[in-house]
C-alpha positions as CSV (number, residue, x, y, z in Angstrom):
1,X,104.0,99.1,127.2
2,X,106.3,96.4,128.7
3,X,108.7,94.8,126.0
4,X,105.9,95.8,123.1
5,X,109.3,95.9,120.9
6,X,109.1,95.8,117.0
7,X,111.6,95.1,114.1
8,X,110.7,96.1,110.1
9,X,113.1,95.6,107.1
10,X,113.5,99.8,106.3
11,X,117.4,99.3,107.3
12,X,118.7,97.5,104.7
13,X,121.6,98.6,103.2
14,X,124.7,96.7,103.5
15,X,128.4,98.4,104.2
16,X,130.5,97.6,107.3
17,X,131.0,93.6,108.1
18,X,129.9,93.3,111.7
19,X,132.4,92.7,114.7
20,X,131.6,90.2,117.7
21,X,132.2,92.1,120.8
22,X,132.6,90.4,124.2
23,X,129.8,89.9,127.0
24,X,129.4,93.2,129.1
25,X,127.2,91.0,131.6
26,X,124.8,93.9,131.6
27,X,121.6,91.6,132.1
28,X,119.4,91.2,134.9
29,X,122.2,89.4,136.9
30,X,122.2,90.8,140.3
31,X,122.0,87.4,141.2
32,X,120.2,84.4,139.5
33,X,117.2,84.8,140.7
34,X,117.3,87.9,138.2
35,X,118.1,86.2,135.1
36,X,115.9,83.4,136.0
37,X,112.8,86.1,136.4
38,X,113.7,87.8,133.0
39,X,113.8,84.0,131.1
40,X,110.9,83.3,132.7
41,X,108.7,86.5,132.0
42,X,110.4,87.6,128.8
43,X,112.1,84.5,127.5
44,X,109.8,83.2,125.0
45,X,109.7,86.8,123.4
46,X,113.3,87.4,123.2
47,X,114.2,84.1,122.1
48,X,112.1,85.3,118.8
49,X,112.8,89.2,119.0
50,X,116.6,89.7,119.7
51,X,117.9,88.6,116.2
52,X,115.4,90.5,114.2
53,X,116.4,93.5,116.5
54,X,120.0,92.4,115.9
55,X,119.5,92.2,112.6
56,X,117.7,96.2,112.4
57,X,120.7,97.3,114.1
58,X,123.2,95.8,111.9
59,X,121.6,97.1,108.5
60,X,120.6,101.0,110.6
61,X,124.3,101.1,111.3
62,X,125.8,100.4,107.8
63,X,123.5,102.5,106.1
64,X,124.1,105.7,108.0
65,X,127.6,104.3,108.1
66,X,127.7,105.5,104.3
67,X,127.3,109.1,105.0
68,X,130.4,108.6,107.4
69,X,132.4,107.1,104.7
70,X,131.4,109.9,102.8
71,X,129.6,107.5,100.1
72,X,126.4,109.7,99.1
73,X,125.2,107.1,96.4
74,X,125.4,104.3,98.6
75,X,123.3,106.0,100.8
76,X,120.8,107.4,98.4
77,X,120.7,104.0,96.6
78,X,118.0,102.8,99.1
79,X,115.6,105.8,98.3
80,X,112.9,104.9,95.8
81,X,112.9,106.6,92.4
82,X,109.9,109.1,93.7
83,X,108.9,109.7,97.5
84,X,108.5,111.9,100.4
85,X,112.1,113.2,101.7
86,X,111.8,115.8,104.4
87,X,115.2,117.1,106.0
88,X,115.7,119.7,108.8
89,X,119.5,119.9,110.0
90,X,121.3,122.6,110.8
91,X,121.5,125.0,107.4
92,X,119.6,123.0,105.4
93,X,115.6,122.9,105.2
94,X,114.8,120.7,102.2
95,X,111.1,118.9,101.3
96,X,112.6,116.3,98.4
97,X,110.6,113.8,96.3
98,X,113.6,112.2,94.3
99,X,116.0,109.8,94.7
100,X,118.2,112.4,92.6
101,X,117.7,114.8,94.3
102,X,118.3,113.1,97.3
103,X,121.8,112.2,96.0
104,X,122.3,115.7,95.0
105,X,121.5,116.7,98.8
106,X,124.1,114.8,100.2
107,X,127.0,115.7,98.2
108,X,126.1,119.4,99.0
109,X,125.1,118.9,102.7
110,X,126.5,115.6,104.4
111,X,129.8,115.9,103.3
112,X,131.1,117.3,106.8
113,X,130.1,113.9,108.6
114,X,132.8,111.8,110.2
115,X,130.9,109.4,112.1
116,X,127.8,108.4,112.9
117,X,126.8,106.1,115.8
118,X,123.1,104.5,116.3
119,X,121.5,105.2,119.7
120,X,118.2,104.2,119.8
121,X,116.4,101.8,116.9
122,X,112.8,101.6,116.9
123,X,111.7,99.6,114.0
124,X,108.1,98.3,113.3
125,X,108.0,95.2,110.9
126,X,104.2,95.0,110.5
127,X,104.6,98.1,108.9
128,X,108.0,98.0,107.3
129,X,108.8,101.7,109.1
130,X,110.5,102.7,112.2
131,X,111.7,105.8,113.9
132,X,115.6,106.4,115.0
133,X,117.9,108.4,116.5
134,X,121.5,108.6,115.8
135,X,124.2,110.7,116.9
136,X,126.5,112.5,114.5
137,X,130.0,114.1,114.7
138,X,130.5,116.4,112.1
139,X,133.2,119.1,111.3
140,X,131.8,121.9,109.1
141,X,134.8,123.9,109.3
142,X,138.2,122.5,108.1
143,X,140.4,121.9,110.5
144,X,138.5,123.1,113.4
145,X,137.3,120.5,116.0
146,X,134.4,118.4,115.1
147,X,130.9,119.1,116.5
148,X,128.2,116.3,118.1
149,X,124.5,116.5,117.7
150,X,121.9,114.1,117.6
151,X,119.0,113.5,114.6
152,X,116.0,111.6,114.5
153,X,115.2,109.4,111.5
154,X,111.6,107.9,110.5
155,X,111.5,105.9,107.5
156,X,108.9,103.9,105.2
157,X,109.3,101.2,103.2
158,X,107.6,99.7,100.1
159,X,109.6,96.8,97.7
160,X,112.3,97.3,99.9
161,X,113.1,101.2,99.4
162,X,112.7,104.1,101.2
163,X,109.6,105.9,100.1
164,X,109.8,108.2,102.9
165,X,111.9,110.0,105.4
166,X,112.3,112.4,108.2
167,X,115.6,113.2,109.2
168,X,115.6,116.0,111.8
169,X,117.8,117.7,114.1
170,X,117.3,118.1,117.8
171,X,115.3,121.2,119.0
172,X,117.3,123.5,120.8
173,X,116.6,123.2,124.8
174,X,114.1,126.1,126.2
175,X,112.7,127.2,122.4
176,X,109.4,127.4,122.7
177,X,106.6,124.4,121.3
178,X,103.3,124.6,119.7
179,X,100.5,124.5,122.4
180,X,99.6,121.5,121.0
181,X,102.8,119.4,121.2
182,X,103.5,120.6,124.5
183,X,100.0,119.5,125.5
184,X,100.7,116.0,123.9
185,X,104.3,115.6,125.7
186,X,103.3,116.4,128.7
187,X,100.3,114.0,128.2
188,X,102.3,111.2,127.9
189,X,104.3,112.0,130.8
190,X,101.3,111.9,132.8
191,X,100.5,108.6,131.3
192,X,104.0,107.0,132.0
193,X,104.3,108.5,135.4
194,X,101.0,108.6,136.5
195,X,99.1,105.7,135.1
196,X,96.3,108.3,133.5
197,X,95.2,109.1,130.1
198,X,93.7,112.1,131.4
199,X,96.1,114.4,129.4
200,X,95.1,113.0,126.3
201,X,91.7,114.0,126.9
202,X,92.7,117.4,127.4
203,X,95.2,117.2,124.2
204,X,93.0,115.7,121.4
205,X,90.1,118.0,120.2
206,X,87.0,116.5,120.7
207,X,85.1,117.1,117.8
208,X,87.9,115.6,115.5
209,X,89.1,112.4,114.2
210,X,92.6,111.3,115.7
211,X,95.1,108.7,114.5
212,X,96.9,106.3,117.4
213,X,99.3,103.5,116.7
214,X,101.4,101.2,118.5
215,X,104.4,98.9,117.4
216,X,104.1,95.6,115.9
217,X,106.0,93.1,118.2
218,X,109.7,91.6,116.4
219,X,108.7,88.2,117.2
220,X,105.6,87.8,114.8
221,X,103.2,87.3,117.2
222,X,101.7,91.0,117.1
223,X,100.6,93.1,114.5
224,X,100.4,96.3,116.4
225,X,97.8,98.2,117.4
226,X,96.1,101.4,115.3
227,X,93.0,103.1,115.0
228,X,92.5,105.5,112.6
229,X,90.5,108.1,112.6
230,X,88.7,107.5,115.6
231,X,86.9,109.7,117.9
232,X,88.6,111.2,121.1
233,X,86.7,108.7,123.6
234,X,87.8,105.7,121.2
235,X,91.8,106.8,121.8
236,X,91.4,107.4,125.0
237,X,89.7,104.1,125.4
238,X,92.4,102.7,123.7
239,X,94.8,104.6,126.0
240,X,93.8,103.5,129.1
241,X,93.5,99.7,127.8
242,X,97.6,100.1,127.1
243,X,98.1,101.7,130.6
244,X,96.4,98.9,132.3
245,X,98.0,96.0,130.6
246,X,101.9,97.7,130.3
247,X,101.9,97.9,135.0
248,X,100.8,94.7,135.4
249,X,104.9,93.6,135.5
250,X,106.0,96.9,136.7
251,X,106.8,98.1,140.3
252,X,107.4,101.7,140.0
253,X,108.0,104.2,136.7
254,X,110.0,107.2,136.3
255,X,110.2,109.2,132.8
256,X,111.4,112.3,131.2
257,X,111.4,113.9,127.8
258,X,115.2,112.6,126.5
259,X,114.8,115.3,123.2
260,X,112.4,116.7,121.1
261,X,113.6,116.9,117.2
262,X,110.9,118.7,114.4
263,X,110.3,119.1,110.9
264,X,110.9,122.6,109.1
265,X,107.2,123.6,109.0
266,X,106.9,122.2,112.2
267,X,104.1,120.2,111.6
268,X,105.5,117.0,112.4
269,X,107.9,116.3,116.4
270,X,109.8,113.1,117.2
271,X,110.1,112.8,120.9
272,X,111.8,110.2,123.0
273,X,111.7,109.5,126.2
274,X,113.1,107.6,129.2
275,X,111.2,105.1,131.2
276,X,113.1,104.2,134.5
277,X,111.5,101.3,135.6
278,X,111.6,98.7,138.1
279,X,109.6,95.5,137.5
280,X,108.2,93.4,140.0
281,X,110.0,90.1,141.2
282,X,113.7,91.9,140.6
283,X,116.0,95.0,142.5
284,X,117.2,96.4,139.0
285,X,116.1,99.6,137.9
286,X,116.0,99.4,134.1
287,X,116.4,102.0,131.3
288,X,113.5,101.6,128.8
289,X,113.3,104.1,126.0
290,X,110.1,105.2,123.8
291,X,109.8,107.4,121.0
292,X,106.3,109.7,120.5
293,X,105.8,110.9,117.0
294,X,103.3,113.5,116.4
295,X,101.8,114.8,113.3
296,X,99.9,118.0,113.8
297,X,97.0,119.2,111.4
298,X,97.7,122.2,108.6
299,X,95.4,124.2,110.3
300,X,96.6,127.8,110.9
301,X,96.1,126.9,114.7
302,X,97.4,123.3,114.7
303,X,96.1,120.2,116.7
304,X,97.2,116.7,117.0
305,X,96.2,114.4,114.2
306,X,98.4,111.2,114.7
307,X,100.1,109.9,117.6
308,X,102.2,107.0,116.8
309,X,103.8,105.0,119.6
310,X,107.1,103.1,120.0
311,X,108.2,101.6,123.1
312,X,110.7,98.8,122.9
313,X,114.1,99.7,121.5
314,X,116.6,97.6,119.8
315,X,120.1,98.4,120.7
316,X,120.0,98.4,124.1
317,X,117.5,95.1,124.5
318,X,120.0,93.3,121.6
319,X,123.2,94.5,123.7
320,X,121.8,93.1,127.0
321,X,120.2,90.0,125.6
322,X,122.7,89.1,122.8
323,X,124.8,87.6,124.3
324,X,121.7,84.6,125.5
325,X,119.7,84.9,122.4
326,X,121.3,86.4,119.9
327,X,123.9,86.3,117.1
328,X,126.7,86.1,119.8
329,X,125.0,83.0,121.4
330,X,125.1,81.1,118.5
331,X,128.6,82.2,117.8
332,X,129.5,80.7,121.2
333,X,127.5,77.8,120.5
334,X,129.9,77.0,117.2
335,X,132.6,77.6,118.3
336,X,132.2,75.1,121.5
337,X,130.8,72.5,118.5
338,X,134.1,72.8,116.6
């Protein structure tokens, strides 16, 4: 749970060059204690993380940069020929499975974007996918004033194009859930603020098979975990493992559902969340966010299937760490050479 980060090559498309930006001294630098704590807990692992993450984040942001520029076949260029394209924003439900069609979609259904900006970048190299969400200002109406909402994007890669997506609005607050994704959020809230499992148990059938993954670490040295298929006492096995291992650094935890985003058939839900944590040894309170997404089975009274975990996120650990590890830092480095 603690710095479990990941980074996969799904963002890949090139558009924008990317501008230097200074310091915002954001670290753990209360004092140097702090920064000496971090290098010495974390410094082997972000050392090898922050410019993969880095990297994510630069190819994310000129990809959905194309739909700001209005260039649909840029965009749709990094689709494979045939795949799985599922999109639920505002007017517009489609279930795709070409990269023509895909093309086709976003002449007839992007073209009111002005900007997009990446929030939050999860991306899992061990399994060339990740999940994201963006925020997008739009302006349907001509001349009237442009709009802001916020989408959620998983992707999956094979030969370096997109052979599937999910790109889905944000759920509307106070509509109503299926039981069963309410009985999985509030599950892992229990687990992030309460150290227990024991709304898993009450989530996952028990006569079923379930899915749970984790995210592959950036740095190489994890493959992530996943069982699939197990039983309910093997995830929640599993579960508990996690919880054990993820407070060993940490001093106190608070979280809370951030937003909730869902495919048309609502079958599958991207949630993220905020972790508000403390770690021992240091007086900061960090902001750590983590993604939950859920895939529900097609029965006519759905249950959870898969539950696939992301908890270290890219643009705000390469924005704080940059800077000492990262593309800045050897920018800095050069320029003090020449």
């Amino acid at each position: 749970m603690v710095l479990c980060g990941v980074l996969s090559v799904w963002w890949f498309h090139g558009g924008r060059p990317w501008k230097t930006h200074v310091h915002s001294g954001r670290g753990l630098k209360v004092d140097g204690d702090e920064l000496k704590w971090a290098e010495t807990t974390f410094g082997v692992f972000l050392k090898g993380a922050i410019p993969k993450l880095e990297e994510s984040k630069y190819h994310a942001t000129n990809w959905i940069n194309n739909l700001a520029e209005g260039d649909c076949k840029a965009w749709a260029s990094a689709f494979a020929e045939k795949g799985t394209f599922s999109f639920n924003i505002p007017s517009s439900q489609q279930q795709l499975a070409t990269r023509g069609q895909v093309l086709k979609y976003c002449k007839e259904n992007l073209s009111h974007i002005k900007g997009m900006r990446l929030r939050w970048d999860f991306p899992d190299m061990a399994r060339l996918s990740g999940v994201a969400q963006v925020e997008v200002f739009s302006q349907p109406i001509k001349n009237e004033p442009v709009q802001k909402s916020r989408w959620a994007l998983y992707a999956s890669v094979v030969n370096s194009q997109i052979t599937k997506l999910n790109m889905f609005s944000e759920a509307r607050k106070g509509d109503p859930l299926p039981a069963a994704i309410d009985a999985a959020v509030q599950a892992n809230i229990k687990r992030l603020n309460k150290r227990d499992c024991g709304g898993f148990e009450s989530a996952l059938p028990s006569s079923k098979t379930e899915t749970w993954s984790m995210q592959s670490l950036p740095d190489g040295s994890s493959k992530g975990m996943e069982l699939d298929e197990k039983p309910r006492d093997k995830i929640l096995g599993k579960c508990r493992q996690e919880v054990k291992n993820g407070w060993k650094l940490v001093d106190f935890q608070y979280s809370y559902v951030d937003g909730i985003f869902s495919s048309a058939n609502g079958r599958t839900f991207i949630v993220f969340f905020h972790n508000e944590r403390m770690y021992k040894g240091i007086a900061d309170v960090t902001d750590d966010p983590e993604a939950l997404m859920i895939q529900l089975t097609d029965d006519p009274l759905p249950s959870i299937h898969e539950l696939h975990f992301s908890n270290v996120e890219g643009v705000h650990l390469s924005e704080e760490w940059g800077w000492k590890y990262g593309w800045e830092s050897r920018q800095q480095r050069w320029h003090w050479w020449r």
